[in-house]
N, C-alpha and C positions, 0 to 999 in steps of 0.2 A: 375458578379456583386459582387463576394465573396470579391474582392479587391477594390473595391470600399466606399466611405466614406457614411456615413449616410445621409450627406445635399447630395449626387449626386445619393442614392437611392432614396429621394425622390420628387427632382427636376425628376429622369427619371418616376418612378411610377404616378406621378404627371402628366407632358406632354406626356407621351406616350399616355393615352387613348385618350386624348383629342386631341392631334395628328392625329391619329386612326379615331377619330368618324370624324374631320373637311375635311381629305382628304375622306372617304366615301362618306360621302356629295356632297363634294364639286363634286369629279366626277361621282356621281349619275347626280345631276342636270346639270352638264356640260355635260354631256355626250346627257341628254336626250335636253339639250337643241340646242346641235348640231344636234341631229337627229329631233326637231322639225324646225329647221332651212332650214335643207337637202329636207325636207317631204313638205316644206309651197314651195321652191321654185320650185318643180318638179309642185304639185298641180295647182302655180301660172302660166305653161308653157303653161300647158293640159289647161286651163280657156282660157287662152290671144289664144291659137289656136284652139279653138272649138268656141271662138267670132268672128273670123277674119272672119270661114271657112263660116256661113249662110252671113255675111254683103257679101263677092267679089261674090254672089251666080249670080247675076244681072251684075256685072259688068264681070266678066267672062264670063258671057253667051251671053251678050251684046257685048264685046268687049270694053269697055269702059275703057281705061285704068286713064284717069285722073280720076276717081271716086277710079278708085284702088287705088290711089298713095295717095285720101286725107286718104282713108284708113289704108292706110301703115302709110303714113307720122303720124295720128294720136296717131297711136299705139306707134311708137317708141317714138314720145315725149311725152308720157303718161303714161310710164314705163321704166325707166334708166334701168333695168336688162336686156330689148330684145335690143339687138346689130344688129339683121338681120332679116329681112322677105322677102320672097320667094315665087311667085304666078308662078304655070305653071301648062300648059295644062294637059287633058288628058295623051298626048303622049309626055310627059314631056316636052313640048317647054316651055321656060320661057316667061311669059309675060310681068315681073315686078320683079324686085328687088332691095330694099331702105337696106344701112347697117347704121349704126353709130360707134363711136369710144367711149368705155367705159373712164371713166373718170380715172386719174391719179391714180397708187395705194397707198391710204392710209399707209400701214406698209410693214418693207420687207420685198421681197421676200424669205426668206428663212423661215417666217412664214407662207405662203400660203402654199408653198409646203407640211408643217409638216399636214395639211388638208388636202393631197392627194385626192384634188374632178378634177374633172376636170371643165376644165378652158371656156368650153362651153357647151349647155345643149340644142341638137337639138328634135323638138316635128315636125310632119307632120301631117295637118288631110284634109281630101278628100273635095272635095267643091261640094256637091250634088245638086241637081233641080231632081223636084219632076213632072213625067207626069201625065195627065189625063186620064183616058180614057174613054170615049166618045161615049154613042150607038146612033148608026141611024134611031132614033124616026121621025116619021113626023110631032110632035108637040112636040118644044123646049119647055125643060120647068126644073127644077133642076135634078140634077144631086143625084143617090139615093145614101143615106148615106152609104151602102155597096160596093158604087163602089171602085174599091182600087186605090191604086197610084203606080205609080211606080218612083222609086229614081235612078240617074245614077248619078257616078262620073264626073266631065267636067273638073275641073283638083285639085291640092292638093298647101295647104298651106304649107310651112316650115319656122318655126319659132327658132331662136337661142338666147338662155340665156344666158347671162354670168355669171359665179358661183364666179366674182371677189366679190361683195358686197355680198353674202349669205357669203361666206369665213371672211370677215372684219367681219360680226355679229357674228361667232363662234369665231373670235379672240380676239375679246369684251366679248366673255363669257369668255375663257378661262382665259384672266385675270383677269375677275372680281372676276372668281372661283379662281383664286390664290391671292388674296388680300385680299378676305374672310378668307383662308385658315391662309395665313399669320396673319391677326388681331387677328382671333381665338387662334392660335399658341402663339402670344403674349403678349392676354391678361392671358393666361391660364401659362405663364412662370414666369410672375409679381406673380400671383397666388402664385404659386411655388415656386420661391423666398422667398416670404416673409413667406411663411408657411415651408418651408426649416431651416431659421431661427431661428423659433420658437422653432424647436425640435432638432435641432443639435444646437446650441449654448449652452447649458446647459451639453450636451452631450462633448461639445469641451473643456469645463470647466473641469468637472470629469476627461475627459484624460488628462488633462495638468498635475491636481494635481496626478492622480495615475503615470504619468510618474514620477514625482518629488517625490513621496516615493521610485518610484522603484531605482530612483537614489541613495538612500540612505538618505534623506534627510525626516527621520519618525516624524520632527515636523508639518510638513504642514498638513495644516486643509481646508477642503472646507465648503466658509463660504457664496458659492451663495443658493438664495432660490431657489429650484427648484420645481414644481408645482409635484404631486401626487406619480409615482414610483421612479423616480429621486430625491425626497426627502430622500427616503428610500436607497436609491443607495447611495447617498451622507454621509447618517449615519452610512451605516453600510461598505465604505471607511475609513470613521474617525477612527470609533474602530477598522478595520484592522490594520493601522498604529500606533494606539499607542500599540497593541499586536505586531507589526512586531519590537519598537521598543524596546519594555521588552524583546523579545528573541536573539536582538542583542549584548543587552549589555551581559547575559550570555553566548551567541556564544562567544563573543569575550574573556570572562574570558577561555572559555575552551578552543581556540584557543591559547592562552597564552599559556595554561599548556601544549596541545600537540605540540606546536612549540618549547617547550623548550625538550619534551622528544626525537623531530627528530631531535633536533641537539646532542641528547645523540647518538642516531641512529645512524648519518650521520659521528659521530667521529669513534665509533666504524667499520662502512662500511669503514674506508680511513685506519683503521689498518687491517681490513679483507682483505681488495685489497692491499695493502702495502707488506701483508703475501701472499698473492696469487702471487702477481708479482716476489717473493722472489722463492715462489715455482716452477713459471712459467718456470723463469731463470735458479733456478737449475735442470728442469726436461730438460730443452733445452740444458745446458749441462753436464746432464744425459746421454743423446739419442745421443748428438758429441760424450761424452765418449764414448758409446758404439759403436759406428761406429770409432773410432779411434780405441776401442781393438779391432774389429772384423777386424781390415784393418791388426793391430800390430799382433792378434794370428794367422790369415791367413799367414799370412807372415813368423811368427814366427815357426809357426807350419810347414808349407807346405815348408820350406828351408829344415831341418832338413831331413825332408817325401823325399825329392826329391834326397836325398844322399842315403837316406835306397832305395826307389825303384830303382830309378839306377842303384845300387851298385850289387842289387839282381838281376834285369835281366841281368846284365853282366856275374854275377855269375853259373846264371841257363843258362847261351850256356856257360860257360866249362864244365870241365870231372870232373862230380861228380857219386858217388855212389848212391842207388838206399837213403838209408837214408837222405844223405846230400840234393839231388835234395828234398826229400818229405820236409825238413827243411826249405830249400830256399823259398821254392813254399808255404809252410806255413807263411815264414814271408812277400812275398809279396801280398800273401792273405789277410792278418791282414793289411797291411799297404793301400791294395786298398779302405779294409772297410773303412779306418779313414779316408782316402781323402774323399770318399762316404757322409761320417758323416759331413766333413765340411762344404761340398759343399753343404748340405741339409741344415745346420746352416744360413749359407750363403744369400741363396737363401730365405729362410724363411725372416731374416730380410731385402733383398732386398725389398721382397714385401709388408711387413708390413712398411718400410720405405716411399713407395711408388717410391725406385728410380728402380725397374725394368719394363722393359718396352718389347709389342712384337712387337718384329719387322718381317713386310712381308716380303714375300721375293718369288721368286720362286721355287716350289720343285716336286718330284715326290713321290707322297703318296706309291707307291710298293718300290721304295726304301728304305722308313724311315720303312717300315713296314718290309720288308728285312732285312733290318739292326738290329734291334731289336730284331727277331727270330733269325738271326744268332748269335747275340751275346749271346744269352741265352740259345741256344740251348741245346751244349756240359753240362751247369748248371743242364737241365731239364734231357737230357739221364743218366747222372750220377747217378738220382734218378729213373730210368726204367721208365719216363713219357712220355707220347708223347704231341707232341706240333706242332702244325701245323695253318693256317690259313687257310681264307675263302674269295675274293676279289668277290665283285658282280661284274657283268658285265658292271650294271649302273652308278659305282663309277669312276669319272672322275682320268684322271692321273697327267697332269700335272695343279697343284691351283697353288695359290697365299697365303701362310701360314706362322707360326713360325715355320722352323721343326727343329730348335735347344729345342725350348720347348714342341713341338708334342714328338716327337722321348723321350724327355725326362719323360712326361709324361705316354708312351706306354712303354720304360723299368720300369717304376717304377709299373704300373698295372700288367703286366706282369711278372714283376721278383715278385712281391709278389703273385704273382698266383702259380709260382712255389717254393717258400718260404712254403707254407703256405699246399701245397699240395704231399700228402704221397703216395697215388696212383692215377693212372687214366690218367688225359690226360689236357693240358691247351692249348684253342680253343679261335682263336681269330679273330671275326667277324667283315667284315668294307663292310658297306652299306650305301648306301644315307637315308637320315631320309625321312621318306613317310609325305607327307600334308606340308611340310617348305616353309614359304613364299621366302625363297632365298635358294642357293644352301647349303646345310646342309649334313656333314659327319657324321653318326655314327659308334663308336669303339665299341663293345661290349667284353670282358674278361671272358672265362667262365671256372672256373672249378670244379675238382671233391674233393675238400680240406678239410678240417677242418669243412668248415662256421661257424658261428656266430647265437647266442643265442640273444631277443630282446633287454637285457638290453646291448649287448655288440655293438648292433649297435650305439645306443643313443651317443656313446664315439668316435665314429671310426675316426672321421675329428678330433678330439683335439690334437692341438701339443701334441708331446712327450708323447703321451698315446696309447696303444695298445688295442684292442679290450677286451682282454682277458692278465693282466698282469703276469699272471703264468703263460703264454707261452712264455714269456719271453726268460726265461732263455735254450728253446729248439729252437726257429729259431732266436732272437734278432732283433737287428733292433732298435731307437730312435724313431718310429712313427710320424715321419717329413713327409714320401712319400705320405700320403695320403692327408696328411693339404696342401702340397705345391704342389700339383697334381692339386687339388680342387681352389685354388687362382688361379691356371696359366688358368685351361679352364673358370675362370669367366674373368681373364683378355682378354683372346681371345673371350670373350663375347659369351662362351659355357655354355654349361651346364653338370652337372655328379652326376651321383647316381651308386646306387646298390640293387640286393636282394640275401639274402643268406638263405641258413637253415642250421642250426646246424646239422652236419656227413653226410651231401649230399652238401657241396660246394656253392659255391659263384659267381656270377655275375656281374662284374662292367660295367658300360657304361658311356660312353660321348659323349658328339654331337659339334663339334663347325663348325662355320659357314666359307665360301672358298670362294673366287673368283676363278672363272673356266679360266684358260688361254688355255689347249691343252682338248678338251675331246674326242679326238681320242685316239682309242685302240691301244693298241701294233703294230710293224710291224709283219705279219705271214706269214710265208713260205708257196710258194705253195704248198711243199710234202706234206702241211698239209691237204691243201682245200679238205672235204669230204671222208677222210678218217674214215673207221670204226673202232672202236678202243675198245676192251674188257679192261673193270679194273675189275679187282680181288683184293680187299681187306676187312676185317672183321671187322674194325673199319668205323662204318657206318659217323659218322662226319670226318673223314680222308678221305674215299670215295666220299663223297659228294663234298669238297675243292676240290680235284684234279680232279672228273669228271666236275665241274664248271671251272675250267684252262682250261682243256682239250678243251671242247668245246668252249670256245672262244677263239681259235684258230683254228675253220672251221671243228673239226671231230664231227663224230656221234660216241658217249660213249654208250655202255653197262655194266652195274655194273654188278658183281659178288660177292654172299662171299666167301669164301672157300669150307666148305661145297655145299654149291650148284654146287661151280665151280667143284669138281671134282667127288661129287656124279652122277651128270648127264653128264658129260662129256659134256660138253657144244663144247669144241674146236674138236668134232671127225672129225666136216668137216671146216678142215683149210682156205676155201675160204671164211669163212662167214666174218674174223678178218684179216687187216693188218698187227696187233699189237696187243699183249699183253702187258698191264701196268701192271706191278705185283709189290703190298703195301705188305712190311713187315715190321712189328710192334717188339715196344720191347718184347713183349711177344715170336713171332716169332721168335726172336734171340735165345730162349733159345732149340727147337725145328727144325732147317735148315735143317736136313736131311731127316724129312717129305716130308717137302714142295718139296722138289729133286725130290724125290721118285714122286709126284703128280704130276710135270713139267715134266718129261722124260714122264708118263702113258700117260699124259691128252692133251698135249697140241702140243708136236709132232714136226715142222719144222715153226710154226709161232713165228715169232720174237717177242722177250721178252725185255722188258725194266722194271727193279727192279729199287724201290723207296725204301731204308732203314732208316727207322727212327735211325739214329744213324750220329754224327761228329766223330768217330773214322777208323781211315785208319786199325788199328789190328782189329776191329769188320770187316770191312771190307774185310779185305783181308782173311778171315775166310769164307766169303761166295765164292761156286764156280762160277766164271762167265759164265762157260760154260754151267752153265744150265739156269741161272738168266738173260746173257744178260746183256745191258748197264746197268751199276748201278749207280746212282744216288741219294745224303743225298735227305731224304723227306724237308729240309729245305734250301735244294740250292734254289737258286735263280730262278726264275722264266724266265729269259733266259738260263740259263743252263739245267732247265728241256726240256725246249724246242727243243733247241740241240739236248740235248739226244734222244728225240722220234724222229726227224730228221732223227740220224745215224740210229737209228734202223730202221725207216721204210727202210731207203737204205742198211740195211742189214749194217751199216759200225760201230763197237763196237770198246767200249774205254776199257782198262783195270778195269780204278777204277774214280770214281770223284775229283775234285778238294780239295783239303782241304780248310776249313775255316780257317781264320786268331784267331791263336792261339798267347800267350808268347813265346814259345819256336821256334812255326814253322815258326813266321811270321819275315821275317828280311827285314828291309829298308837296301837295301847299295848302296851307288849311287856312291861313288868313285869320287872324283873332284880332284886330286894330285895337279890342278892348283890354286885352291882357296884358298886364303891366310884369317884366322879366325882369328881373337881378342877378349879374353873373359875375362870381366870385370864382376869379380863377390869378394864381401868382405868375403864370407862363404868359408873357401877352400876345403871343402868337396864337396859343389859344382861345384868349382875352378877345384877340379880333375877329379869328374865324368864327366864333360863337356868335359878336355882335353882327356880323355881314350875315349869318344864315337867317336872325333872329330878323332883321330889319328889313332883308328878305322877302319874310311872309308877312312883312308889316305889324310887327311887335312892338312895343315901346320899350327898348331895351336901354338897361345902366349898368354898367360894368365897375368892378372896383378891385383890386391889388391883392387886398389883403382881409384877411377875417375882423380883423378888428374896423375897416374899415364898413363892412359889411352891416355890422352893428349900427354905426353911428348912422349910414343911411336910413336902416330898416326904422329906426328912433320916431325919422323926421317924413316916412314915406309907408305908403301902404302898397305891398309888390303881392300877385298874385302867385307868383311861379320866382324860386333862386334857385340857381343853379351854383351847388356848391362843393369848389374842389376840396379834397380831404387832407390832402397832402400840402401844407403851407408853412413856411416862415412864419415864429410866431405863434400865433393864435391858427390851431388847425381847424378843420370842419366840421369835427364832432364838435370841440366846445363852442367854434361858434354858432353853429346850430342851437345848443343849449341855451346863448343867451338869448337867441333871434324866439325862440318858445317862452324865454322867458318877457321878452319884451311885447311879444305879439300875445300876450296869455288874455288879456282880455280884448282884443280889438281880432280884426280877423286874421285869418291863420296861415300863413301861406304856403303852398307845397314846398317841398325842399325835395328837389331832387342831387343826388350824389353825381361827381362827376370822381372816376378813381382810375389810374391806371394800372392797379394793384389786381390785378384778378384772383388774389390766391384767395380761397375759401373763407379762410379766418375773421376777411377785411370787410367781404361779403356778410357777414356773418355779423360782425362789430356796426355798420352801416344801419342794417335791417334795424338792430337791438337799441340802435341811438338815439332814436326819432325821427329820422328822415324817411319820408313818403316811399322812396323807388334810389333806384343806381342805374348808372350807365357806365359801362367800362370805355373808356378811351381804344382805341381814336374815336370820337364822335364824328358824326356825318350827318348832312339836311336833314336824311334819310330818316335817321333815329330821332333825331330832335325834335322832328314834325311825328314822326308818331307817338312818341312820350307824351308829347301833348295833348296828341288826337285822344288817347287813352286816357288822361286825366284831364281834359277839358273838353267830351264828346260833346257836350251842348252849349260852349260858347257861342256857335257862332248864330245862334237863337237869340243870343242877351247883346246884341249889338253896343249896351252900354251897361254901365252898374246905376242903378240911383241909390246904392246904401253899401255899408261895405261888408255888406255880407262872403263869407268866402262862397268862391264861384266854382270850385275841386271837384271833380268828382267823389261821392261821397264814400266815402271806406270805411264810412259807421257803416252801412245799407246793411239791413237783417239780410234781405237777399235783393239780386240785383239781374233779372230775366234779361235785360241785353249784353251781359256778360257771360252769364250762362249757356245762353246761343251761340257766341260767340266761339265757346268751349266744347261745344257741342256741333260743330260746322254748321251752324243757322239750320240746326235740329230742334223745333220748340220742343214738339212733343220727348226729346231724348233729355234735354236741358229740365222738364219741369219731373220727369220720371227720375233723372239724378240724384236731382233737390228732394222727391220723396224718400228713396232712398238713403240718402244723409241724415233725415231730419229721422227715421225709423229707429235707427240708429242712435241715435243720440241719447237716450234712457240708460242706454248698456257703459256710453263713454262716462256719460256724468256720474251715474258710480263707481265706476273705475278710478275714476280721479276724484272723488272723493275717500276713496279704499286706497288708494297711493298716499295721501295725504294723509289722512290716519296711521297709517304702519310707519309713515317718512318713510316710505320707499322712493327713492329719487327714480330707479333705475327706472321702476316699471310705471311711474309717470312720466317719464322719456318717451316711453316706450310708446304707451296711452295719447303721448299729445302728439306724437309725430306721424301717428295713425289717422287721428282726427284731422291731423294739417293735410295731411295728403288726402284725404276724404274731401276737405272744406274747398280745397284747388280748384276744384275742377266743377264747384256746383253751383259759382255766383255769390258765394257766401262772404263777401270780401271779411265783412265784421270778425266774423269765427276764425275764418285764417289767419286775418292780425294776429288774434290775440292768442292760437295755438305757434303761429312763429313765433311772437315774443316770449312765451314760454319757454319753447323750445331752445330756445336760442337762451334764453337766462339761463340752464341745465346744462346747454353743452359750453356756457362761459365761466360755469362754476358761480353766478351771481345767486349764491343762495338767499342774499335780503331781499332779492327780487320775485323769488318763486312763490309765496305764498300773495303776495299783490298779485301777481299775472295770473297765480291758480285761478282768484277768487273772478279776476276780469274774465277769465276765458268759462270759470263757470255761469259766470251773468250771460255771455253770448251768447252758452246752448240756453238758456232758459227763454231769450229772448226768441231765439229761432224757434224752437219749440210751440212758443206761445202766439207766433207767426201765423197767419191764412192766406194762403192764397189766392186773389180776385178769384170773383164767381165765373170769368169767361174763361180764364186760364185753366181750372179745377176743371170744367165740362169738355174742353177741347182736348186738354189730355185723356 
């Protein structure tokens, strides 16, 4: 009723009661007047069959049926409601039965029914005669008031009503009761009405005029009389309105004033935004600029870098003196730092730019963790530290990760672990994160360094700041690796911290998150299963690491320290131990002919396998093997330790360990005399270091200036491999690439690989999209140039010659490609060909996707779709597929929309081809 008007409150307050009382009423008396109606005709049944039953008393007993029948006949035309009567005997014989037909029904039938009586109304009452009885006096004479009688039934009356006429008198009520009802209703609504009127009219009045100020319109005056409070309502509306309109007129004066101070405002806001958009501009190209120097000093920088380092490792494999090698080795030292430093520069505004990105891929976590301690090993023994790891057992192997930004983030915890640390030892921990809703890696870094005071943490993530700037000038460093450590595990949507104490060392960790593809363990040698196996070493974190290897590969470990191991003689009964693992520390280095002396006393005829914390083959070869046994760096690789305890259990020893890939020690030569090189570079420092590596390994190399010169070569010569820089005077290396495709379009085709010293993403990106094979970012080294080749020429050195000039490339059509895939899979067949099925399962789901993206022109979620599949196709051998999903991908994030429906339609040929692919019958069975 809240929404309701005032005349419809009180028209319903008005008719509601009255409403209310006239239907009470009404079915009060209606009700009782049907149940006196109900009550008169049962009463009227019992009367008419308790008269019938004394009159037939005579006629009954008699036999006399015409006396019955004036009987009968009477009754029914003396009462319309009895339809039937019914005289029979005793023994129910009928004697007499007279019916009638009730007369036509008054109303319809569908009002009788709403009376639910029934439609006949049967009564029976007994028809008695009354005996005397009678004593046998010898003088008749009355009968004594005490004598009794007796009553017998002789037969029964049945009498039938029809309940049609009681029903017509209750339907007579019923509507008289609703005519009532209605009158009452009516007269009470007139009522209402007009007293409705009364009080809303005056009411309707005030709101019209209070709507008509509200409009704005503050001369109107209410000028009706209205009787007692609405008089008062009506007066004190008036003076509203002439108050609402004295405050308009001053409203409007100050409105004046402040619409003219918001156009003072609104001028000076269109030269603040004018200055802003000015600023906008030139901070937008600000931020080109800066990526235009970062693309220019990269390049600028890293040409020049790339002659010095080249120059210098050619330098350090000739015959120098012991001074001139420490010269050499010092300036490619200094020169790796500055690469170091750029690449952190780099990287830093990669990510603050927002143009780096991680890409998954698949990998082997003991790998990249391999990698990492090998490389830094040689760095750590150098400073007498030890360095070793920790792999749990629960730590899956082969994810789904970055491990170009893992691996990058793990040397940079790492190397300044050993940066930073003067003695002791840097331990480094990789366990699954306990309680993670998804599969979660933690790294932990622990060492024994310097550490850090509270205020020096507060600073530790700021670019280009060091914890402690006076230490500066004793380990150096830009303090990029920690800022750009910290971006990369948020961008893999990890997380990292640390705790340190200042003169007890520092702990850094991070956790980021994996998709799990293999998490099966290692393959282990039977020799191994259940073998007992003693370790003896003194460093209890060193012990701990390699009795946790040890045993997950099937032996039962016994730790030792030294002391203990040869205080107690532990080995006097040689049957208890297979094997002895025997850990010597840099400490121990200093000390080897102790330990001898201990190994001949203590330990007797049970085979010995030494673990040396050292990368030097002179420290090594300083130790005796014939007391020590197989030796092996504490930092080899974890299938080389395995070997080793192998040969020793079978009694079968190596001289000395493999060496790690050093400058000096490590030489790529792969020898192609048939591969014909072409190298287009405008720097000729570069120019020569490139032909000295090239001629080197016995290349036929030709070198040329400039791109255009490039061309007129490729015209008159057939080159297997050009090496071409991007950045030149003139004709640069995209376009001449394009004409070298276009000249080579029908004869054979030559790889092109990119030389750039531009690392930024974008260029990366442009390279891939232009036609060229592969890139190599400057400085170039043997190193790389020998394996770029190795990689795109694994079977030259099979074809000692060409007889036709077929291209000789590895093929990057290949539907799929098994020694790439192994490759991928660390010379896992069975993981590599399980990949490939995988992918190829797959692939049903992509191609409609990208046919359903293509249809809608949705760009986004064909992005989405192809850089799903490219990161699928990496890792499976599939080179064909991954072309042609980068080229995609790479047309989308260039905005080359004339591109995108070409590269769709190629990348959709590829999965069809893959699809359509089988696998050799020996490959299918072995998997």
């Amino acid at each position: 009723m809240k929404r309701w008007g005032i005349r419809h409150q009180v028209l319903v307050l008005t008719l509601l009661p009255a409403l209310l009382i006239a239907l009470v009423l009404t079915v009060y008396f209606t009700l009782s007047q049907l149940n006196y109606i109900s009550n008169t005709l049962d009463r009227h049944g019992r009367t008419i069959a308790s008269q019938i039953s004394p009159a037939a008393e005579y006629a009954v007993f008699s036999g006399n049926i015409d006396s019955l029948r004036n009987i009968l006949n009477h009754t029914l035309m003396s009462d319309k409601d009895v339809i039937k009567v019914t005289i029979t005997k005793d023994k129910d014989e009928t004697l007499l039965s007279l019916a009638v037909e009730p007369q036509p029904k008054e109303y319809p039938g569908y009002l009788y029914a709403i009376m639910s009586d029934r439609e006949v109304l049967h009564f029976r009452r007994p028809i008695l005669t009354e005996q005397l009885d009678i004593d046998d006096f010898e003088k008749p004479g009355l009968a004594d008031s005490n004598t009794k009688t007796v009553s017998r039934a002789i037969g029964y009356v049945d009498l039938y009503l029809t309940t049609q006429y009681s029903s017509e008198q209750k339907i007579k009520s019923l509507i008289q009761g609703g005519l009532i009802t209605l009158a009452i209703l009516l007269i009470s609504a007139l009522l209402a009405i007009r007293l409705s009127r009364q009080i809303s009219h005056p009411i309707q009045l005030l709101t019209a005029a209070v709507k008509t100020i509200a409009a704005g319109r503050y001369n109107a005056h209410i000028q009706h009389d209205a009787p007692g409070e609405l008089a008062v309502l009506e007066s004190c509306i008036n003076s509203m309105a002439d108050d609402l309109r004295i405050a308009q007129t001053g409203m409007e004066s100050r409105i004046n004033e402040f619409t003219q101070e918001l156009q003072q405002t609104l001028e000076e806001l269109e030269i603040r935004n004018a200055e802003l958009d000015i600023t906008r501009f030139n901070a937008m190209q600000a931020s080109k600029a800066k990526s235009e120097f970062l693309a220019n000093m990269s390049h600028e920088i890293r040409t020049p870098l790339s002659g010095i380092m080249g120059f210098t490792e050619l330098l350090i494999n000739t015959e120098l003196d012991n001074h001139q090698l420490d010269y050499v080795r010092t300036i490619h030292k200094s020169a790796t730092n500055l690469l170091t430093i750029i690449d952190d520069i780099l990287d830093l505004s990669k990510i603050e730019s927002g143009k780096l990105e991680i890409t998954l891929t698949s990998c082997n976590i003991i790998d990249i963790v391999e990698d990492v301690v090998d490389l830094l090993a040689p760095i750590a023994y150098e400073k007498n530290l030890e360095l070793f790891y920790y792999l749990d057992k629960d730590v899956p192997h082969i994810v789904e990760s970055d491990p170009i930004r893992l691996r990058q983030v793990l040397l940079n915890l790492v190397g300044n672990a050993v940066k930073f640390t003067l003695d002791g030892y840097i331990f480094l921990k990789i366990d699954p994160e306990p309680n993670a809703s998804s599969d979660t890696i933690r790294f932990t870094v622990s060492d024994t360094g310097i550490g850090m005071d509270k205020n020096s943490k507060q600073k530790l993530f700021t670019a280009f700041t060091q914890a402690d700037t006076s230490i500066t000038r004793d380990f150096g460093g830009t303090g990029l690796g920690l800022v750009i450590s910290r971006k990369l595990i948020l961008l893999m949507k990890g997380d990292i911290g640390f705790d340190s104490t200042e003169g007890e060392g520092s702990s850094f960790w991070f956790k980021i998150p994996v998709n799990v593809i293999e998490n099966t363990s290692e393959d282990i040698p039977d020799e191994l299963n259940g073998r007992n196996i003693a370790l003896v070493d003194d460093h209890f974190l060193c012990r701990k690491a390699i009795c946790t290897m040890i045993e997950q590969w099937g032996c039962d470990v016994t730790e030792y320290s030294f002391d203990r191991c040869f205080s107690e003689n532990c080995f006097t009964n040689c049957d208890s131990y297979d094997a002895v693992v025997f850990g010597i520390s840099r400490k121990h280095m200093e000390d080897i002919d102790k330990y001898k002396r201990c190994l001949t006393q203590s330990i007797g005829h049970v085979p010995v396998m030494t673990i040396v914390s050292t990368r030097s083959h002179t420290e090594l070869r300083q130790i005796d093997s014939e007391y020590f046994g197989n030796l092996v760096f504490t930092t080899a690789r974890r299938a080389q330790i395995q070997k080793s305890l192998v040969n020793t259990l079978n009694k079968s020893y190596s001289a000395a360990a493999q060496p790690s890939s050093t400058i000096k020690e490590t030489h790529v030569s792969l020898g192609h005399p048939s591969l014909k090189v072409l190298v287009v570079d405008d720097n000729e420092i570069n120019l020569r270091l490139a032909e000295i590596i090239l001629k080197k390994n016995n290349y036929q190399v030709t070198t040329v200036c400039s791109g255009d010169e490039s061309i007129n070569i490729v015209k008159n010569n057939d080159f297997d491999l050009i090496f071409m820089d991007i950045h030149m005077p003139g004709l640069d290396g995209y376009e001449a690439t394009k004409r070298i495709r276009e000249v080579t379009n029908k004869g054979p085709r030559p790889t092109i690989i990119a030389l750039t010293a531009n690392a930024m993403p974008q260029e990366i990106e442009k390279v891939e999209s232009s036609g060229m094979d592969d890139i190599l970012i400057k400085p170039i080294s043997e190193q790389l140039i020998c394996e770029v080749i190795s990689e795109w020429f694994s079977d030259s050195t099979k074809k000692p010659h060409r007889s036709n000039k077929s291209h000789t490339t590895a093929d990057k059509t290949a539907v799929f490609s098994l020694e790439q895939a192994k490759n991928l899979a660390n010379g896992n067949t069975a993981l590599a060909i399980e990949l490939f099925k995988m992918l190829v399962k797959e692939l049903p789901e992509h191609h409609s996707e990208i046919r359903q993206a293509l249809a809608d022109n949705n760009v986004d979620q064909l992005r989405e779709v192809t850089h799903k599949l490219h990161g699928a196709s990496r890792c499976c051998g599939t080179t064909a597929l991954s072309k042609a999903a980068q080229l995609l991908e790479a047309s989308i994030d260039n905005h080359e929309f004339d591109k995108i429906a070409k590269r769709s339609a190629n990348l959709l040929k590829e999965i069809d081809k893959l699809q359509a692919y089988r696998l050799p019958t020996d490959l299918t069975t072995s998997a």
